[in-house]
C-alpha positions in Angstrom: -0.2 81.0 64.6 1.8 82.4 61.4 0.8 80.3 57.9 4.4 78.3 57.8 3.5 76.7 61.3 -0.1 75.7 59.8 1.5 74.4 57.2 4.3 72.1 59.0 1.6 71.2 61.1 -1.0 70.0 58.3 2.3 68.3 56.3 2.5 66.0 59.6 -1.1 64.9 59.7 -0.7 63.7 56.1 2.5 61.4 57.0 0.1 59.7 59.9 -1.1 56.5 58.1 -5.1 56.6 57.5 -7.2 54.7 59.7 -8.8 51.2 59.2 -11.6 51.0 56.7 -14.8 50.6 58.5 -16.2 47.0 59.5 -19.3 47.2 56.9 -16.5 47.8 53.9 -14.3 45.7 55.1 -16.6 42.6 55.2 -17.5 41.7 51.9 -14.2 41.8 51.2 -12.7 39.3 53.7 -15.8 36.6 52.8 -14.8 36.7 48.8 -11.3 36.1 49.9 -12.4 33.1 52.0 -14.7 31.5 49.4 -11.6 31.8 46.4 -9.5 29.9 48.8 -12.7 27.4 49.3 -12.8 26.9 46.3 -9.4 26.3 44.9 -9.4 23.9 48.2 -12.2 22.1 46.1 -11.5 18.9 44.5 -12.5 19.4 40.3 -15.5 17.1 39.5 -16.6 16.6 36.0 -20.2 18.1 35.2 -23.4 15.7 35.4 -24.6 14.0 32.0 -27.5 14.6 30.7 -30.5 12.3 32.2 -30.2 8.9 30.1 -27.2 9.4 28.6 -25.3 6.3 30.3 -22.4 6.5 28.0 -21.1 9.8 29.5 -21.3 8.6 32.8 -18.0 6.7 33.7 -19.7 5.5 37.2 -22.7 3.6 35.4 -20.6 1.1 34.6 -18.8 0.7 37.7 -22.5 1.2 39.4 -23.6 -1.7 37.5 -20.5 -4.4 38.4 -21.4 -3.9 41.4 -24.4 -4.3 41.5 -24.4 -7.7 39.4 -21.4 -8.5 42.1 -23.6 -7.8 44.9 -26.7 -10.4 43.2 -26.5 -14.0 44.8 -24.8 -16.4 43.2 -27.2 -19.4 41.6 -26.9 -23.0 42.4 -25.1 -23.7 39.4 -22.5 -21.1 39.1 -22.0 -21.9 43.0 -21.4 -25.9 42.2 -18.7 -24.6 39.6 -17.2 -22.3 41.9 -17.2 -24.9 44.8 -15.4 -27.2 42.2 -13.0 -24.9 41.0 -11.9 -24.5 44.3 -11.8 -28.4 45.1 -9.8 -28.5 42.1 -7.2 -25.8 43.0 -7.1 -27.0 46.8 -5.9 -30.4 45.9 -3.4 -29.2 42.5 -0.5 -29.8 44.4 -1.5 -33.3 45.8 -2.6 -34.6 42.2 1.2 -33.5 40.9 2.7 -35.5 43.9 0.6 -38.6 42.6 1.7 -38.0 39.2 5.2 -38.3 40.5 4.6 -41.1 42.6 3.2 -43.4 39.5 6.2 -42.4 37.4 8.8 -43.3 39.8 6.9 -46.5 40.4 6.9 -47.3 36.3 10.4 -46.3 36.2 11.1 -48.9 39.2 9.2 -51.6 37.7 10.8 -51.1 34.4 14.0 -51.1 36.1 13.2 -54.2 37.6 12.2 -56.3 34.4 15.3 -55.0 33.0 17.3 -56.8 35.7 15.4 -59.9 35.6 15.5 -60.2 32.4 19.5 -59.8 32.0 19.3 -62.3 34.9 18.0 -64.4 33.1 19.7 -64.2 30.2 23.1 -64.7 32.1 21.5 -67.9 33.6 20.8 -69.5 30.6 24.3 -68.4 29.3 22.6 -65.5 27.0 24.3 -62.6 26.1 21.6 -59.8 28.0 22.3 -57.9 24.8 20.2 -59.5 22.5 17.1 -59.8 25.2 17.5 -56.1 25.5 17.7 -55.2 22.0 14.8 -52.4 21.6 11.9 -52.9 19.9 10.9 -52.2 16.4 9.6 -48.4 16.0 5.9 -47.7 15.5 5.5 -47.2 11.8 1.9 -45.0 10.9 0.6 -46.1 7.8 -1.9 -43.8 6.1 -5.1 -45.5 4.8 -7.7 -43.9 2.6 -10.2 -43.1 4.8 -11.6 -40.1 6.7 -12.8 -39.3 9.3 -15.4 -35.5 9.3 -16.2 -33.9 12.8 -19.1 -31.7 12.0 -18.9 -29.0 13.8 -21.9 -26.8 12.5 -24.1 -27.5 15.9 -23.0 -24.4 17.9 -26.6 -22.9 18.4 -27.6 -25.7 20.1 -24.9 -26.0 22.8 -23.9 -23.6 26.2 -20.6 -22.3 26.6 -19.4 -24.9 28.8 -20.1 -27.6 25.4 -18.3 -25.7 23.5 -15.3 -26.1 25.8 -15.9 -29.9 26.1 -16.3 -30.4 22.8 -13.1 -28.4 22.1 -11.4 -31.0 24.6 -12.8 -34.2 22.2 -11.4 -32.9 19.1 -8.2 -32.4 20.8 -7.9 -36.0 21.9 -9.4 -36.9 19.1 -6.3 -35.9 17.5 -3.7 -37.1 19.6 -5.3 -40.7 19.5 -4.9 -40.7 15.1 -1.4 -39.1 15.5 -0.6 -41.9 17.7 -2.3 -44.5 15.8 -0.8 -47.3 13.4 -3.3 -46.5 10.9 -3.7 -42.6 10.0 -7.3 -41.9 8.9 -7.4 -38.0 7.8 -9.4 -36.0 9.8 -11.2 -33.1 8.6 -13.3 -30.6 10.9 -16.6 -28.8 8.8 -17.7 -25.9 9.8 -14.9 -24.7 11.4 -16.0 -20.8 12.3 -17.7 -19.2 15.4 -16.7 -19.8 19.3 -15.1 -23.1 18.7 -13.2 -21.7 16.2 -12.5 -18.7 18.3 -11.1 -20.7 21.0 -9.0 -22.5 20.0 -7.3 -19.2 18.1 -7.6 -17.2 21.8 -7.1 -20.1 24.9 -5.2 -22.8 23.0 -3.5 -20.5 21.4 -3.4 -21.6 17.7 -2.0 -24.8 19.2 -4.2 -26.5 15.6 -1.8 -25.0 13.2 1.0 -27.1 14.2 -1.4 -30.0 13.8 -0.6 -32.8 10.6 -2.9 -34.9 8.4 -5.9 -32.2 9.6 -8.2 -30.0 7.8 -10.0 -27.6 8.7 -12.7 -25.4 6.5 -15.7 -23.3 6.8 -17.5 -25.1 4.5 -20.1 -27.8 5.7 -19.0 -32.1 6.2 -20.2 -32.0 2.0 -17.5 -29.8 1.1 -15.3 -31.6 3.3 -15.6 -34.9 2.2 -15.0 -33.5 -1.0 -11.2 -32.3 -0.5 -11.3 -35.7 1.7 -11.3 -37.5 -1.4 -9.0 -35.5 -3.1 -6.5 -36.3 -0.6 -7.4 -40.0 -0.6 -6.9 -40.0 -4.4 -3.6 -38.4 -4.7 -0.1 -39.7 -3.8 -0.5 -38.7 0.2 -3.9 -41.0 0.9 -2.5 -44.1 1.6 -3.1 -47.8 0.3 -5.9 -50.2 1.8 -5.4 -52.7 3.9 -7.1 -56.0 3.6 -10.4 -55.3 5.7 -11.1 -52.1 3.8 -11.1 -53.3 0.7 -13.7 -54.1 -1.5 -15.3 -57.9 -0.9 -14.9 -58.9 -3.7 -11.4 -57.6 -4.1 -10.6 -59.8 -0.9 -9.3 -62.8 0.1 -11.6 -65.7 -1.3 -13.1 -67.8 1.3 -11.9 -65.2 4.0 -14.3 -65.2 6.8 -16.0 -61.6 8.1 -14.1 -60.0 11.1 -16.8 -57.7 11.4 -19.8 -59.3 12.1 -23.0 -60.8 10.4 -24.2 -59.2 7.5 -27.2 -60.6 7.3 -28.5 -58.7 10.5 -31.3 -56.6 9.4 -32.7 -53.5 10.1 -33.3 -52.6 13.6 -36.7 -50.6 12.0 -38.4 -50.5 9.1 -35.2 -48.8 6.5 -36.3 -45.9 4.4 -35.1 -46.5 0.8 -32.5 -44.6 0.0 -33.0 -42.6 -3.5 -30.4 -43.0 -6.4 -29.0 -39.9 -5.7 -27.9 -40.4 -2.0 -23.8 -39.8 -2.1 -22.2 -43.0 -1.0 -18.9 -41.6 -0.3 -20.4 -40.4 2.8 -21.5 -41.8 6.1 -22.9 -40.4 8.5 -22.9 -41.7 11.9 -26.1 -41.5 14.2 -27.8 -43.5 16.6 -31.3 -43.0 14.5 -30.4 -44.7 11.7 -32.2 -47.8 10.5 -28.8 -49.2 9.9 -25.8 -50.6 11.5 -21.9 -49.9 10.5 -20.8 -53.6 9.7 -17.3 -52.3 8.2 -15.1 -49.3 7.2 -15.0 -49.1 3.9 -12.0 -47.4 1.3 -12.2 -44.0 0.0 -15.1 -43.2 2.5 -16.0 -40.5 4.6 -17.7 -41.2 8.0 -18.8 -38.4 10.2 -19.3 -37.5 13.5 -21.7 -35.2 14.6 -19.6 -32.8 17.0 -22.6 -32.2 19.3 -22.6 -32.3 23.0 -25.6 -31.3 24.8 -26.9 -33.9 26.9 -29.3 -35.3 24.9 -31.5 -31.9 25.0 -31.4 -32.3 21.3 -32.6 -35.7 19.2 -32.5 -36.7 16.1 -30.4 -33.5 14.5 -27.5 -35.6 12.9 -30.2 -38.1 11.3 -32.1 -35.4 10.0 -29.2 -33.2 9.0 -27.8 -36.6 6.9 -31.5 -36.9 5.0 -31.9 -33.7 4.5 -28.2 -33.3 2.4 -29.0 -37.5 1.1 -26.2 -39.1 2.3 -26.2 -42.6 4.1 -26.6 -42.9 7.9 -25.7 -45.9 9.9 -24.4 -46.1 13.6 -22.1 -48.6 15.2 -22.7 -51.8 16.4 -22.5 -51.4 20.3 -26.3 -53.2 20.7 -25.0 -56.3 18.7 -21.9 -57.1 20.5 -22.2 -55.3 24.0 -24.5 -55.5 27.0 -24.7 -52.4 28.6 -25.9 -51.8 32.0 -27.4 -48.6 31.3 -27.6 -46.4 28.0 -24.0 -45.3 27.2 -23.5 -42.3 24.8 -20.3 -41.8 22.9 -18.4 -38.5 22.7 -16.9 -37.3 19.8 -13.1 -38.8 20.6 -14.6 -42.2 21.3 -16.1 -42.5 18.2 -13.0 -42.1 16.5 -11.2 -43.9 18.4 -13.4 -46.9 18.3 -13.4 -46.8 14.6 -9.5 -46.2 14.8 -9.2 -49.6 17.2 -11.3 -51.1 14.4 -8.8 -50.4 11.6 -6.0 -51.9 13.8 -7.3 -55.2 15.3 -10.8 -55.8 12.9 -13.0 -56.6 16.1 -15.9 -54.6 17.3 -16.2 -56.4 20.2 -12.4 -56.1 21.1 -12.4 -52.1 20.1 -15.4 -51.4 22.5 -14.1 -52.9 25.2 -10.8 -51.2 24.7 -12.5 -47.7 24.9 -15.8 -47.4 26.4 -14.7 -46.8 29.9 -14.7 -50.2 32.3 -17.2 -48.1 35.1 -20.1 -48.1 32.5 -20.1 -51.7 33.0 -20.4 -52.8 29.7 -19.7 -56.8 29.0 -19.3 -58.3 25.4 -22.3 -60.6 24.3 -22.0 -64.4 23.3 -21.2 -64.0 19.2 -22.8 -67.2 18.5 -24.1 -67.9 15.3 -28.0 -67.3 15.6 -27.7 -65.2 18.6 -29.1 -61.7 17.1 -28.3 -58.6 18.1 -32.1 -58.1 20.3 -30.5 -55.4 22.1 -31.6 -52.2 19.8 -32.8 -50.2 22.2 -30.0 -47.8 21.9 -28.6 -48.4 24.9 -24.6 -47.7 23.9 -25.4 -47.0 20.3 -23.1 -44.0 18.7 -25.3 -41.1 19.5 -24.1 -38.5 17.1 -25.9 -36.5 19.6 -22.3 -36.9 21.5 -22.6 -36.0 25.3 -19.0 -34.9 27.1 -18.2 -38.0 29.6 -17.7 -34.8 31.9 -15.3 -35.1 34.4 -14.0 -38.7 32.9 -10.6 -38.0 32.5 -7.5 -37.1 31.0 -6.9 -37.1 27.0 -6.8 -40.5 25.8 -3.7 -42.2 24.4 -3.2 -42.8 21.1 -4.7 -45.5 19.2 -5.4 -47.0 15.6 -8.2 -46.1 13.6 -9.5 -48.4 11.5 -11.5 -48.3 7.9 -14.9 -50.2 7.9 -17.4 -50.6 5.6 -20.8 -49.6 5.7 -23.6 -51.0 4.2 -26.7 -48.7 4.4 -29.1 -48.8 1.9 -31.6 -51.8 1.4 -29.9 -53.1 -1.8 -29.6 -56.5 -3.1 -26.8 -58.8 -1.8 -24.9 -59.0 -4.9 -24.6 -54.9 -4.6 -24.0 -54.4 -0.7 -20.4 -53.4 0.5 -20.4 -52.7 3.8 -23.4 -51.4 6.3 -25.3 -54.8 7.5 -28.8 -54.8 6.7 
């Protein structure tokens, strides 16, 4: 063969294609391709903390919610959730009953109205002047105060706290509504309480009138309480707040006997004890005869059923101001012990300032299922029932699931007379 056919013949074996690499090269190859596309496949997960470092670790939390979800359920959180549920379930049935009573009031009112202007044509009347409306409400501040001390929140749950948010509230609607304003202050006005009503009732407070509130303790309060009652804004007295001697002559006590003493041996109260301020609490020696003018009387705004005794009493010796508690032993038999809440309190002493009857002002508040019955107010017949069955209890314990806030009502200025003084120099607690 000549050298031009070799080299035709060796130009055609290069224009062949080359033959397939060999399986063992070939191999490796194909199994790195097959573990990039594994891997890209592969979802991104975030690198492991180090051990005990929870705070890098977004599942510990979620780990631990469920794991409290997953706990049982105790028999007191289950007893709320079974009334939550009661109380959602039968929403739309309370509503219709609302509705139902209205339409009823508005049908009853109706039919007055028409009997009345039946009436009036019978008897040849003009219906006019039967219907003529009555004469507006007219509030009439009076110079006295009323201090919910609020500086007791280490000593109540969470759920207190709510009711005890509840009292002040109708403890405020009841002196907007009544005839006689007393100003109400709130001590101590800071912490969950305080945060509440900023958060769930949304600030609803701020809009309130005739209220203080202030960090400060029921001292400092009753201090600015004064204040108030001295300037132009604090209203004048009426006649059963004033001074005994500044009264009527020959005028007969509305409030009760004043003789009464002691229910235990009194402490003497020292010269400096600040008689401006009352505070009321079932431990006292003494017993709230009358509301007296430019005074302060406060309520211990503790619910905690009854866990705690004696705190208001202490608290009031221990800052030297005078202590007394109402007089539900001398005019009301109770069937069992009855304590107050915070709102009742008030609202007795705010019935008080309106009509000048204990008796009457008890049994216009305390609720008619405690079965409480006015005593016989005979002269002679002592008040033997000092048991403290119904007293005030600063101590004040939520009446629960009573009811809806109360309607407004008068408070009413009382005086107190406290300390063991002479006659000549008592003004107001009995003795």
């Amino acid at each position: 063969m000549t050298t031009e056919a070799l080299q035709h013949a060796a130009a055609e074996v290069d224009m062949v294609d080359p033959p397939p690499p060999s399986t063992a090269s070939s191999a490796p190859a194909a199994n790195g391709k097959r573990k990039a596309e594994t891997e890209l496949e592969r979802p991104a997960t975030k690198p492991s903390p180090a051990p005990g470092n929870s705070d890098q670790d977004p599942t510990a939390s979620d780990a631990a919610t469920v794991d409290s979800a997953s706990q049982p359920l105790s028999k007191n959180q289950l007893k709320r959730l079974r009334r939550q549920q009661q109380w959602e379930q039968y929403k739309a049935e309370r509503r219709a009953k609302r509705k139902d009573k209205r339409h009823e009031r508005q049908a009853r009112k109706r039919a007055e109205r028409e009997a009345k202007i039946a009436e009036a044509e019978a008897a040849g009347i003009d219906p006019a002047t039967v219907l003529q409306p009555k004469e507006p409400w007219r509030h009439r501040p009076v110079p006295v105060a009323f201090i919910i001390d609020c500086d007791f929140e280490q000593y109540m749950r969470e759920q207190e706290i709510v009711s005890l948010s509840s009292q002040i509230v109708r403890s405020y609607a009841m002196n907007r509504k009544a005839r006689y304003h007393a100003a109400l202050h709130l001590s101590s006005w800071k912490g969950k309480l305080k945060e509440r009503f900023e958060t769930v009732l949304k600030n609803a407070h701020r809009n309130w009138k005739n209220v203080g509130f202030h960090e400060g303790d029921f001292r400092e309060a009753a201090r600015l309480a004064r204040e108030q009652m001295a300037g132009p804004n604090g209203g004048e007295p009426i006649e059963i707040i004033k001074p005994r001697s500044e009264s009527l002559q020959g005028e007969p006590s509305r409030a009760g006997n004043e003789s009464t003493a002691p229910t235990v041996d009194a402490e003497p109260e020292g010269e400096d004890v600040d008689r401006t301020i009352v505070y009321l609490t079932s431990e006292s020696p003494y017993t709230l005869d009358r509301l007296e003018a430019n005074t302060s009387y406060v309520i211990g705004g503790l619910v905690d059923r009854n866990r705690e005794k004696g705190l208001c009493y202490k608290r009031a010796r221990e800052y030297k101001v005078r202590t007394a508690k109402l007089p539900i032993g001398e005019y009301m038999a109770m069937q069992s012990r009855y304590v107050l809440t915070t709102n009742q309190v008030v609202e007795i002493m705010a019935k008080w300032l309106e009509c000048g009857d204990w008796g009457k002002a008890f049994m216009d508040v305390i609720p008619k299922r405690k079965g409480g019955t006015l005593k016989d107010k005979t002269p002679g017949a002592a008040a033997d029932d000092k048991d403290g069955e119904g007293e005030d209890d600063d101590e004040d314990e939520d009446d629960s699931v009573k009811d809806a806030p109360p309607e407004g009502q008068t408070p009413s200025e009382d005086k107190i007379e406290l300390s063991p003084e002479p006659a000549a120099q008592r003004q107001g607690i009995s003795q």
